[in-house]
Each structure stands twice: as C-alpha cells, then as structure tokens.
N, CA, C and O atoms as a MOPAC input file, in Angstrom:
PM7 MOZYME 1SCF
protein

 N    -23.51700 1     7.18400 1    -1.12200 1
 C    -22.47600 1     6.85800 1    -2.07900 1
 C    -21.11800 1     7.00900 1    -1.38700 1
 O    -20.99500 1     8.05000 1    -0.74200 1
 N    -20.08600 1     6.17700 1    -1.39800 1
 C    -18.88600 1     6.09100 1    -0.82000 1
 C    -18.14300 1     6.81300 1    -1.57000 1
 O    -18.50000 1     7.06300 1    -2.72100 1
 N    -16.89800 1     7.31200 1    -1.02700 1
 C    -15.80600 1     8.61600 1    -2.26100 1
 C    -15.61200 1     7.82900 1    -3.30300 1
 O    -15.79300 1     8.31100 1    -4.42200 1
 N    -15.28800 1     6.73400 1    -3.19400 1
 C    -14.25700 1     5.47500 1    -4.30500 1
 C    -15.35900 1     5.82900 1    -5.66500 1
 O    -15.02600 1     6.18000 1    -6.79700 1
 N    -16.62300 1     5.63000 1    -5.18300 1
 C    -17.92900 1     5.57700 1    -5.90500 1
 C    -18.22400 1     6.87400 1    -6.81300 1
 O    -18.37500 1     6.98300 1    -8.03000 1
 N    -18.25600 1     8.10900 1    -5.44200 1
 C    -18.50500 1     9.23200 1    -6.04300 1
 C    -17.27000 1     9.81300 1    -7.46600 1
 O    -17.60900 1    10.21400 1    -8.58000 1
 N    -15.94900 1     9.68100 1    -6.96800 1
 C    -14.76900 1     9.72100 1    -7.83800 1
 C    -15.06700 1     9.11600 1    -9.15900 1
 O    -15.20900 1     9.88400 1   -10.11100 1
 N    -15.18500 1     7.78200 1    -9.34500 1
 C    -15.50300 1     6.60700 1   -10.07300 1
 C    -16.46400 1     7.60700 1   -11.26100 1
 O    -16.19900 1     7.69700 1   -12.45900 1
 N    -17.39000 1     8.15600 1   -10.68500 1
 C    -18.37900 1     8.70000 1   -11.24400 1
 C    -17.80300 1    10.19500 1   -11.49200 1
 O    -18.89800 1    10.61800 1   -11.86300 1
 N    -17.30100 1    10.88000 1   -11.54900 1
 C    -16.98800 1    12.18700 1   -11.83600 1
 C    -16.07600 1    12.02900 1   -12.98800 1
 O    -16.02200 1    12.82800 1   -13.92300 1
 N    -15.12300 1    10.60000 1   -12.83700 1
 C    -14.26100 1    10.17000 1   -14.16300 1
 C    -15.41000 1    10.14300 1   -15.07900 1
 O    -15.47700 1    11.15800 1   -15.77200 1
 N    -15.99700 1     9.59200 1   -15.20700 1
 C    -16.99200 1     9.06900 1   -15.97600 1
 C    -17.60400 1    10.64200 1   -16.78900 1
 O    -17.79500 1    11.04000 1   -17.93800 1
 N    -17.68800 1    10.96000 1   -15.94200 1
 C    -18.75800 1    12.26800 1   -16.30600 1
 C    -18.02000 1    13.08300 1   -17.14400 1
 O    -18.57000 1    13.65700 1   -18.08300 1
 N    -16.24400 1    13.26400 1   -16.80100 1
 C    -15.50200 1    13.95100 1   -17.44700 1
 C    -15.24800 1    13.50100 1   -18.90400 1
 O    -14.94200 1    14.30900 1   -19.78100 1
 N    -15.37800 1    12.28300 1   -19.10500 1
 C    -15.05500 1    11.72200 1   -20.72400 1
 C    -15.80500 1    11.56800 1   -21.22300 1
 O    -15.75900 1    11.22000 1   -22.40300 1
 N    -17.22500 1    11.81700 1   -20.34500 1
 C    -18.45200 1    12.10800 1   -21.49700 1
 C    -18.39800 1    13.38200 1   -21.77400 1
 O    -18.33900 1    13.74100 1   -22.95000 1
 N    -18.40700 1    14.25800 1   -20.77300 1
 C    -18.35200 1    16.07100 1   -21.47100 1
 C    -17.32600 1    15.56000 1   -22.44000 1
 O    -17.90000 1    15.19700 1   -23.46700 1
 N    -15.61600 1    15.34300 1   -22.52700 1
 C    -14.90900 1    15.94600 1   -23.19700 1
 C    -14.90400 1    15.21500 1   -24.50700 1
 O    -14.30500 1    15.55700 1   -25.52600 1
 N    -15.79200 1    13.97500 1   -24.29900 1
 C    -15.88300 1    13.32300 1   -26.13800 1
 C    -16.99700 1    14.23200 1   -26.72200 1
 O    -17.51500 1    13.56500 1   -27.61800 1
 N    -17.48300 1    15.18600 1   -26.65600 1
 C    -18.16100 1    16.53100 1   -27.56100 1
 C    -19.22200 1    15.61500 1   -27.97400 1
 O    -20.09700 1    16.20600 1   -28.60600 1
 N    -19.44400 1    14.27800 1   -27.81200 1
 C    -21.09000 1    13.95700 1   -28.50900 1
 C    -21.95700 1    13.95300 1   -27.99500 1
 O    -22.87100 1    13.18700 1   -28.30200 1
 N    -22.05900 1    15.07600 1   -26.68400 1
 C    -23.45100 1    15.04100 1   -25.82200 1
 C    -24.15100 1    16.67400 1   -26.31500 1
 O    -23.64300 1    17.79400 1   -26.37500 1
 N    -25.48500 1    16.17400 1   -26.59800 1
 C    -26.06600 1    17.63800 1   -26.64200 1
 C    -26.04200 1    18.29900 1   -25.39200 1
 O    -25.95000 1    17.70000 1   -24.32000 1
 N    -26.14700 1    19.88600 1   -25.55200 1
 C    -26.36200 1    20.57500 1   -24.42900 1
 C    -26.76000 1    20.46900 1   -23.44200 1
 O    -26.21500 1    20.64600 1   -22.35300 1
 N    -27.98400 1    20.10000 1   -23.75000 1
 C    -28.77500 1    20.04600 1   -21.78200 1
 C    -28.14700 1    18.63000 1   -21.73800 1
 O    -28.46200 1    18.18100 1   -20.63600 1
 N    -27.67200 1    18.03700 1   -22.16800 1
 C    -27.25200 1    16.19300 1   -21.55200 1
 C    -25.79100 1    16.99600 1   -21.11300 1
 O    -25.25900 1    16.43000 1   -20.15800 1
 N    -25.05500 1    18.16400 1   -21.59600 1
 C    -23.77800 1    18.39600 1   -21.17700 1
 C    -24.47200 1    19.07200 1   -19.58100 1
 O    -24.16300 1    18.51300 1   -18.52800 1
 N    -25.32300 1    20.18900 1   -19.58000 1
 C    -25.07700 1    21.04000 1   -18.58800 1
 C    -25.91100 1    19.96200 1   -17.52900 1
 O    -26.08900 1    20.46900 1   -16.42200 1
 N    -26.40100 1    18.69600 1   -17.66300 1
 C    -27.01700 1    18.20900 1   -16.76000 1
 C    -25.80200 1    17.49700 1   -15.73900 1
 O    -25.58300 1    17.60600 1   -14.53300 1
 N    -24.99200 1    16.55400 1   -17.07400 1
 C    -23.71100 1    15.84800 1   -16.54300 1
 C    -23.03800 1    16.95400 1   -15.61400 1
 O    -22.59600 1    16.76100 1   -14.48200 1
 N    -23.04900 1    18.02700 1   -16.24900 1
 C    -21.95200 1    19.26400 1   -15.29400 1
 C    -22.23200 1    19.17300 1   -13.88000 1
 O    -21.52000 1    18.90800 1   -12.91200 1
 N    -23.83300 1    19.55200 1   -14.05400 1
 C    -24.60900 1    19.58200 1   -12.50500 1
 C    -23.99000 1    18.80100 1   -11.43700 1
 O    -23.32200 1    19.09200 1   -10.44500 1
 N    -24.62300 1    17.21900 1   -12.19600 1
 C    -24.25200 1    16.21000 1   -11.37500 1
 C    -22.83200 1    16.16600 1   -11.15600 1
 O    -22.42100 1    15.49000 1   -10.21300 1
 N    -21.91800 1    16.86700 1   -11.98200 1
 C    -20.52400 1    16.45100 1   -11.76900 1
 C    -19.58100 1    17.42100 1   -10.73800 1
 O    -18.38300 1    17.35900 1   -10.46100 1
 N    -20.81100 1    18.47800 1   -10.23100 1
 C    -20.35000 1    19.66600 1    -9.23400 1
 C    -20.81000 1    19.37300 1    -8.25200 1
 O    -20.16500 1    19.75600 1    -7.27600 1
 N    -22.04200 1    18.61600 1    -7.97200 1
 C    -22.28100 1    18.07100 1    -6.67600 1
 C    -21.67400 1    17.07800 1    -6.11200 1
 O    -21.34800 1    17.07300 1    -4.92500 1
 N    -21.43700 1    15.99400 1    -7.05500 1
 C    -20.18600 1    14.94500 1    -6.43000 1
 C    -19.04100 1    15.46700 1    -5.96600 1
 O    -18.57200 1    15.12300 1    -4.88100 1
 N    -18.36600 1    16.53600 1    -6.91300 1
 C    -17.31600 1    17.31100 1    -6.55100 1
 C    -17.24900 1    17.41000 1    -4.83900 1
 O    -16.38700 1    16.93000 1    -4.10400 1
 N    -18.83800 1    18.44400 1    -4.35400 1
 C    -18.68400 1    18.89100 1    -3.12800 1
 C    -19.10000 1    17.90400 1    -2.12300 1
 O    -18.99100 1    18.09300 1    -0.91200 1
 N    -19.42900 1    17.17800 1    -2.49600 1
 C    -20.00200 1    15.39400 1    -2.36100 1
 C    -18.85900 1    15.43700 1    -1.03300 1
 O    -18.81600 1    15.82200 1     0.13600 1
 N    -17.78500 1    14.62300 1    -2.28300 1
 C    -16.29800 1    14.84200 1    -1.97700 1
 C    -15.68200 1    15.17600 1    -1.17000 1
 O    -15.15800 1    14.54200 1    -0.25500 1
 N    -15.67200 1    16.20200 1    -1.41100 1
 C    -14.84500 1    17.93400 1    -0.65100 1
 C    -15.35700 1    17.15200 1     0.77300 1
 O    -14.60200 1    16.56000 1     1.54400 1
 N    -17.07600 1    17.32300 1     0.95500 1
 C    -16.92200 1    16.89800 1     2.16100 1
 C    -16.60200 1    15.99900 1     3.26900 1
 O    -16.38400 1    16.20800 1     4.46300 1
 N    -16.64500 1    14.52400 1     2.26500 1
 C    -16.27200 1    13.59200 1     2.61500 1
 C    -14.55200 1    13.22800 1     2.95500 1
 O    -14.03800 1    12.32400 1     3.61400 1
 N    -14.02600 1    14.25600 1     2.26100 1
 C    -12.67700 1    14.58400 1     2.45700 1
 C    -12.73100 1    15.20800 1     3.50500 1
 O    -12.25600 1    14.47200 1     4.37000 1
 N    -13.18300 1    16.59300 1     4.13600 1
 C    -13.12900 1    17.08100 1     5.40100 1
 C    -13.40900 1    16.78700 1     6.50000 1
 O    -12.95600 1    17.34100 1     7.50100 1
 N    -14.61400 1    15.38800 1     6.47600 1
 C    -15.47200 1    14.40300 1     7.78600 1
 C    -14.19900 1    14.00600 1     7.76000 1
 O    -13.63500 1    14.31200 1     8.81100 1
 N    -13.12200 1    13.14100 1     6.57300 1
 C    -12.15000 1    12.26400 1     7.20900 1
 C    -11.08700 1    12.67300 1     7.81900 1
 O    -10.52500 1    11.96400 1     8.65400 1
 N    -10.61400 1    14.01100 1     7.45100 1
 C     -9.46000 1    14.65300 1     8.14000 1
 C     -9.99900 1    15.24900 1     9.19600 1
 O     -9.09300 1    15.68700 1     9.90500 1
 N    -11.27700 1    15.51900 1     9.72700 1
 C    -11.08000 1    15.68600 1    10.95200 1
 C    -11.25600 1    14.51200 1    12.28800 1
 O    -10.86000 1    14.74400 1    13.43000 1
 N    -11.95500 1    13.19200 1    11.84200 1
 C    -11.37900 1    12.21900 1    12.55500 1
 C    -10.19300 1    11.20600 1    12.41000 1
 O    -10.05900 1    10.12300 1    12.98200 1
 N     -9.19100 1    11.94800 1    11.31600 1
 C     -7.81500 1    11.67400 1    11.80900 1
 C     -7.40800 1    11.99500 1    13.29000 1
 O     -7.78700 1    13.06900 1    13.75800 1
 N     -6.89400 1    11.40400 1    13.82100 1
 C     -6.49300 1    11.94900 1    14.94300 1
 C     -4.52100 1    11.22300 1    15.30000 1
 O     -4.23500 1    10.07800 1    14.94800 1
 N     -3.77100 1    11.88300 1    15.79900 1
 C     -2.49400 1    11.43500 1    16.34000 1
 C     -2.39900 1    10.59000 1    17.46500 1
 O     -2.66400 1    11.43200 1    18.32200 1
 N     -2.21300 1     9.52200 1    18.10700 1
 C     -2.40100 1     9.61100 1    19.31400 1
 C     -0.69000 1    10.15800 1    20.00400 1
 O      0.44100 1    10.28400 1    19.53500 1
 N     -1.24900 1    10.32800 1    21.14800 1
 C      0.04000 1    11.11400 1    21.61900 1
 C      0.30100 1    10.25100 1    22.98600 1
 O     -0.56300 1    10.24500 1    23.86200 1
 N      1.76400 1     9.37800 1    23.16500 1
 C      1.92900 1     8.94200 1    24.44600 1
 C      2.07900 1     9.33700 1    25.82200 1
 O      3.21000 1     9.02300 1    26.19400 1
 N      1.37000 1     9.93300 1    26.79500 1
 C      1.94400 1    11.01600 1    27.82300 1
 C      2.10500 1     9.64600 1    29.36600 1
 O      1.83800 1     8.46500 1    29.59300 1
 N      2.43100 1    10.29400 1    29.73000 1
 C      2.70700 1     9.36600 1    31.82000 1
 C      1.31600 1     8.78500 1    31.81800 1
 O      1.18600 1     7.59400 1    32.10300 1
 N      0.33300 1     9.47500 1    31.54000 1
 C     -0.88600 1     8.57600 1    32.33300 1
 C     -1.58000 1     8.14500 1    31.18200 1
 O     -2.81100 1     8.15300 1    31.14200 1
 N     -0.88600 1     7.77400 1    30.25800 1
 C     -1.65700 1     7.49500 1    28.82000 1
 C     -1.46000 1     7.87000 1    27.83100 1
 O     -0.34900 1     8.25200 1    27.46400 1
 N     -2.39900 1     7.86400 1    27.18800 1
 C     -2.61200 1     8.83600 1    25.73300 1
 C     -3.74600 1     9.96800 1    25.41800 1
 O     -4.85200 1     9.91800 1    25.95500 1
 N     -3.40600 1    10.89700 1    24.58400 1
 C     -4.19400 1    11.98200 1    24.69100 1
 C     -4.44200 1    11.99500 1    22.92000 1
 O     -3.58600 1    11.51100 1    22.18000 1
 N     -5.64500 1    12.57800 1    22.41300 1
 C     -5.22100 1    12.79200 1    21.16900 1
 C     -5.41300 1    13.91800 1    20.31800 1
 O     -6.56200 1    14.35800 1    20.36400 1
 N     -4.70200 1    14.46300 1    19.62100 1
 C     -4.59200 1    15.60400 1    18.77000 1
 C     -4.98500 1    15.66300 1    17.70300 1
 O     -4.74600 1    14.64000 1    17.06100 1
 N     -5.65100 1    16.63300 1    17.02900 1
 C     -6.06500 1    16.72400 1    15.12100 1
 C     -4.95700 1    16.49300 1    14.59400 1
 O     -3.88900 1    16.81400 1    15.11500 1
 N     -5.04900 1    16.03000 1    13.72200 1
 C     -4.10600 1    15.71600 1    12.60000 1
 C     -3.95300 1    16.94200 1    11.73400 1
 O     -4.99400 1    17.34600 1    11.21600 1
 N     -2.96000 1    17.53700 1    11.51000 1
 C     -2.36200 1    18.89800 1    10.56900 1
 C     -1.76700 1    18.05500 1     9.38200 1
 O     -1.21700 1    18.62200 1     8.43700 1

C-alpha cells in the first residue's frame, strides 16, 4: 500500500469511529486497523527521510549528506 493510500484510509477510518454508528468490535477493529496504518506510515515517512539526501558541490565533485 503506498502512503497517499494508507492516509486515504485512516481518513476514512476516522469518520467512521467518530459518526458513533459502529458497534463495538466494528469500532475496536477499525481502531486496530487504524494504528497499524498509522505505523504503516511512520515508517514510510522514516524510509523517505532517510533517502533524502543534499547533494553537496566539492573540487572533485559531489558528496552527499542526510538531510536534517
């Protein structure tokens, strides 16, 4: 699942919990699924910031640095 996708789907999940017409286990199931996309996420957010990279111009080229 791509972030755009996973996101897409966590909206979703949130306006079903907060319209109150889901029974319980249909709430704590949506929750489930809606904490794993969360970290889904999270990680897919952290794979991309760490192949951000700067490039940096030096004499014999370029070198490149993490992105802060």
């Amino acid at each position: 699942m791509k972030f755009e996708e996973a996101l897409e789907r966590i909206e979703e999940i949130v306006k079903r919990l907060e319209s109150g017409d889901l029974e319980l286990d249909e709430s704590i199931k949506l929750f489930e699924e809606g904490m794993r996309l969360v970290k889904e996420c999270e990680r897919m957010l952290d794979e991309a910031e760490k192949k951000v990279e700067i490039l940096i111009k030096e004499e014999n080229g370029y070198r490149t640095e993490p992105f802060e």
